[in-house]
C-alpha positions in Angstrom: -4.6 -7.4 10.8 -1.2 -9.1 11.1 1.7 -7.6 9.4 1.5 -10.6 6.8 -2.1 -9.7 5.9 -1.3 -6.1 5.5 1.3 -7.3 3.0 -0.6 -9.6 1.0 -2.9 -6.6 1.0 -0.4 -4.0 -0.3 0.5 -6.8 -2.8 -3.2 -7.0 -4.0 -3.3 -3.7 -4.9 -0.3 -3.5 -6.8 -1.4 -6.3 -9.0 -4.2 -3.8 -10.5 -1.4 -2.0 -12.3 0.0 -3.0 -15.3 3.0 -1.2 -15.6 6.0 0.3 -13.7 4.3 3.5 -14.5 0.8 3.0 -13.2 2.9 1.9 -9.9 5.0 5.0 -9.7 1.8 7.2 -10.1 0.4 5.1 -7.2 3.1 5.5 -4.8 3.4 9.3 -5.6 -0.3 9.9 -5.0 0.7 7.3 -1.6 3.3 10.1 -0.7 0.9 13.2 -1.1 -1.1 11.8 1.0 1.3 11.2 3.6 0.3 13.9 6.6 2.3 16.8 7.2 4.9 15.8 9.9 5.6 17.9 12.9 8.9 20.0 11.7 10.8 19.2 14.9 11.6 15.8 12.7 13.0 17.5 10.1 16.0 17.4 12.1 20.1 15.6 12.2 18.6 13.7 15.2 16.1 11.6 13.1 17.8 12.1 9.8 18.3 8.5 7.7 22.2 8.4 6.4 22.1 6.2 3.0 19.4 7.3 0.6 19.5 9.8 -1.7 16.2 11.3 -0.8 16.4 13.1 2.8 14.5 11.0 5.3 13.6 11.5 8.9 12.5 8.5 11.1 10.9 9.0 14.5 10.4 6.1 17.2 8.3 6.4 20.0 7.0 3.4 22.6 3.5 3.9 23.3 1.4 1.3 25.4 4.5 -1.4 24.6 3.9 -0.5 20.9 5.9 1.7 18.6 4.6 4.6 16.7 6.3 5.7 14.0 6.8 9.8 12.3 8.2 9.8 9.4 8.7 12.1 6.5 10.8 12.8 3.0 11.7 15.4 1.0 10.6 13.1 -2.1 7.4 11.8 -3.0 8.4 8.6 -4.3 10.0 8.1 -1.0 7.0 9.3 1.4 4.9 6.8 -0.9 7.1 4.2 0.3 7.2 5.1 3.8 3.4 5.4 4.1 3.8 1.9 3.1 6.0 0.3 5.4 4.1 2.7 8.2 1.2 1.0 7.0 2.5 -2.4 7.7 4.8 -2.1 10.4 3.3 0.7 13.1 1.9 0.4 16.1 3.1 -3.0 16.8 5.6 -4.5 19.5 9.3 -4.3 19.0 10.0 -7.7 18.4 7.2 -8.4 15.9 8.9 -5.4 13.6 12.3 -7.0 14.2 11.1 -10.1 13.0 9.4 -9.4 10.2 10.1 -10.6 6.7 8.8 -7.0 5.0 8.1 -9.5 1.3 5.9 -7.2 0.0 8.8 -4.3 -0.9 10.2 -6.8 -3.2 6.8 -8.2 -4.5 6.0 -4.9 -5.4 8.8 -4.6 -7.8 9.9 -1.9 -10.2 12.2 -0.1 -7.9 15.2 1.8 -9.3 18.5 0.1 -7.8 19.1 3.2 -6.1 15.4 3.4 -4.5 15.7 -0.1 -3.6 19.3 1.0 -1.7 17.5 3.7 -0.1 14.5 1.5 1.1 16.8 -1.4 2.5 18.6 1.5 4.8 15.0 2.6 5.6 13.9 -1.1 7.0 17.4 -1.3 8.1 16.7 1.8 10.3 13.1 1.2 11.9 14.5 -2.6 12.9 17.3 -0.6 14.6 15.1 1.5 16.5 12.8 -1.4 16.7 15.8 -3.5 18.9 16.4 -0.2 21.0 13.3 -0.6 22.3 13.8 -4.6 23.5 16.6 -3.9 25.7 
């Protein structure tokens, strides 16, 4: 699937709920499922600067694609990552650094200091997106 279908996807199942609440249950059950990370990421070298939640990001090229670890201390946050993982891994560099990820702000009902947190998240996996083009 393209990174645009996955979104639309995501987008579809959002539209089930019909409340803010129904969504936050949804992308806490997202972030339980989420599977245990290996602890070397838990670490300053892959810790995100920005959010209130502790993140850890992890970029590795694999067959000119990148694979993504990734892990939170909150589940709100792990929800959202197996998100974005869900729409952005295992692709080439410069389809992640070019893409327009809609569906965060489709998806709605995101406290202004989730929302912060999330944009520092994208902000982060397109930088280590361009490290990989040069």
């Amino acid at each position: 699937m393209t990174i645009n279908e996955i979104q639309d996807s995501i987008i579809g199942d959002f539209s089930r709920f019909g409340d803010y609440l129904a969504r936050y249950e949804y992308i806490t059950e997202l972030g339980k499922s989420l599977a245990s990370t290996e602890p070397s990421i838990r670490t300053d070298q892959y810790a995100l600067r920005g959010c209130q939640s502790q993140v850890w990001i992890k970029a590795q090229m694999r067959s000119e694609r990148i694979v993504f670890t990734v892990d939170s201390d909150s589940l709100i946050i792990r929800g959202i990552l197996v998100l974005i993982i869900r729409v952005i891994n295992n692709r080439k560099p410069a389809d992640i650094v070019n893409a327009d990820l809609y569906f965060i702000k489709e998806i709605g009902s995101l406290s202004p200091s989730r929302t912060n947190g999330i944009s520092s998240i994208i902000k982060t996996i397109r930088h280590l997106a361009e490290e990989y083009l040069n």
